[in-house]
C-alpha positions as CSV (number, residue, x, y, z in Angstrom):
1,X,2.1,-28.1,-13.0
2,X,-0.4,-25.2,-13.9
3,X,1.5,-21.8,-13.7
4,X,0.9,-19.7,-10.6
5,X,1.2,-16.0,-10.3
6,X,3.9,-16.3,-7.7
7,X,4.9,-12.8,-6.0
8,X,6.8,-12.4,-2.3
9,X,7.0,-8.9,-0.2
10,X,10.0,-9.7,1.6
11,X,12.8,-8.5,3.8
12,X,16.4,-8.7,2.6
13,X,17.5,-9.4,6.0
14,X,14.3,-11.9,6.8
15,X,15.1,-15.3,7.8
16,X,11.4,-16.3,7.2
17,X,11.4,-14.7,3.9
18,X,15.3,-16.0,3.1
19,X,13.4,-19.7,3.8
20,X,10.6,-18.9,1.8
21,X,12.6,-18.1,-1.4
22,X,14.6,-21.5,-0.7
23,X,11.6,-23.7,-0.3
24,X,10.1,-21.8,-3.7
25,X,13.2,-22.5,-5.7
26,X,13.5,-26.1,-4.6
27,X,10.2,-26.7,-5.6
28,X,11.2,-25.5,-9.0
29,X,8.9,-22.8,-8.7
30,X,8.7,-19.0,-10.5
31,X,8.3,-16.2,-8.2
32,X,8.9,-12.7,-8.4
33,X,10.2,-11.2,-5.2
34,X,10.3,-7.7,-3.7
35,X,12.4,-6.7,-1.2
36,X,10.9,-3.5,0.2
37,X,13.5,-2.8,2.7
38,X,15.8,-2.1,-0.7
39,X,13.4,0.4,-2.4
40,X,13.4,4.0,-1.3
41,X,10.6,6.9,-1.8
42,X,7.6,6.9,-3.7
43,X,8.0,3.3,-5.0
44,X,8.7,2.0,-1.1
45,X,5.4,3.7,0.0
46,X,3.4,2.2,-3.0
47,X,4.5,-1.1,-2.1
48,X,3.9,-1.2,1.0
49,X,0.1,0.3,0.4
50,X,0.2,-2.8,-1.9
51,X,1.4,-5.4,1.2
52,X,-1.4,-3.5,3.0
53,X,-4.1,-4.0,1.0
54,X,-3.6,-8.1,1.3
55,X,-2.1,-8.3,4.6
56,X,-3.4,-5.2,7.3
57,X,-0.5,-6.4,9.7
58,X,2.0,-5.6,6.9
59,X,4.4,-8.5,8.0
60,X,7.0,-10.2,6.2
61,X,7.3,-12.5,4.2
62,X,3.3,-12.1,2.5
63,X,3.1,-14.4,-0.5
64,X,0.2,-14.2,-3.0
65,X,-0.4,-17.4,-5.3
66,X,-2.8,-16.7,-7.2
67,X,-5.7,-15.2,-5.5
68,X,-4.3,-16.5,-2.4
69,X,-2.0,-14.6,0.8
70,X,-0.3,-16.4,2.5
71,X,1.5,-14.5,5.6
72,X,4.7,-16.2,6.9
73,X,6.9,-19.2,6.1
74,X,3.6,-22.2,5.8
75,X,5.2,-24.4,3.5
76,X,1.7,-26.6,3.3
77,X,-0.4,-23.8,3.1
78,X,2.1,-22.9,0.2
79,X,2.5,-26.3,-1.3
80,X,-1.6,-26.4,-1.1
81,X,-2.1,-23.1,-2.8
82,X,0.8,-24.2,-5.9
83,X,-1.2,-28.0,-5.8
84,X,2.5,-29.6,-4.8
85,X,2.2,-32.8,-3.1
C-alpha cells in the first residue's frame, strides 16, 4: 500500500475518535493524531484555525488522507480514501 499522509483532530475523551484510531491501527495504518482538547494557549487556537479551515463545523474526529476530510467515524469512506479493500 502507497503511503498516505494520515492526520486525526481528535478528542481524548471521543468515542468516535477512540474508534477511529482503533479501525486505523488494525488496518496497519500510520497516522499522526492530535488531541486538541490536551493542548492549551496559542498552540490550541492554531489547531483549531487548522480543523477550521478543512471542516467549518469543527467537529471531532476530522481525518485528512491525503487531500481528503473525512468528518466522523466512515470507515468506507476511510478505507476508500487509504485504497483498503
Amino acid at each position: 500500500m502507497a503511503e498516505n499522509n494520515v492526520r486525526i483532530y481528535a478528542l481524548s475523551t471521543c468515542s468516535h475518535c477512540k474508534a477511529t484510531k482503533k479501525f486505523l491501527s488494525e488496518c496497519q495504518v500510520t497516522y499522526d493524531i492530535i488531541d486538541v482538547d490536551l493542548l492549551d494557549g496559542d498552540e490550541r487556537r492554531a489547531i483549531l484555525e487548522d480543523v477550521k479551515k478543512i471542516n467549518p463545523r469543527c467537529s471531532f474526529p476530522t481525518i485528512k488522507i491525503g487531500d481528503k476530510v473525512i468528518v466522523g467515524y466512515k470507515e468506507q469512506e476511510i478505507k476508500e480514501a487509504l485504497g483498503l479493500p
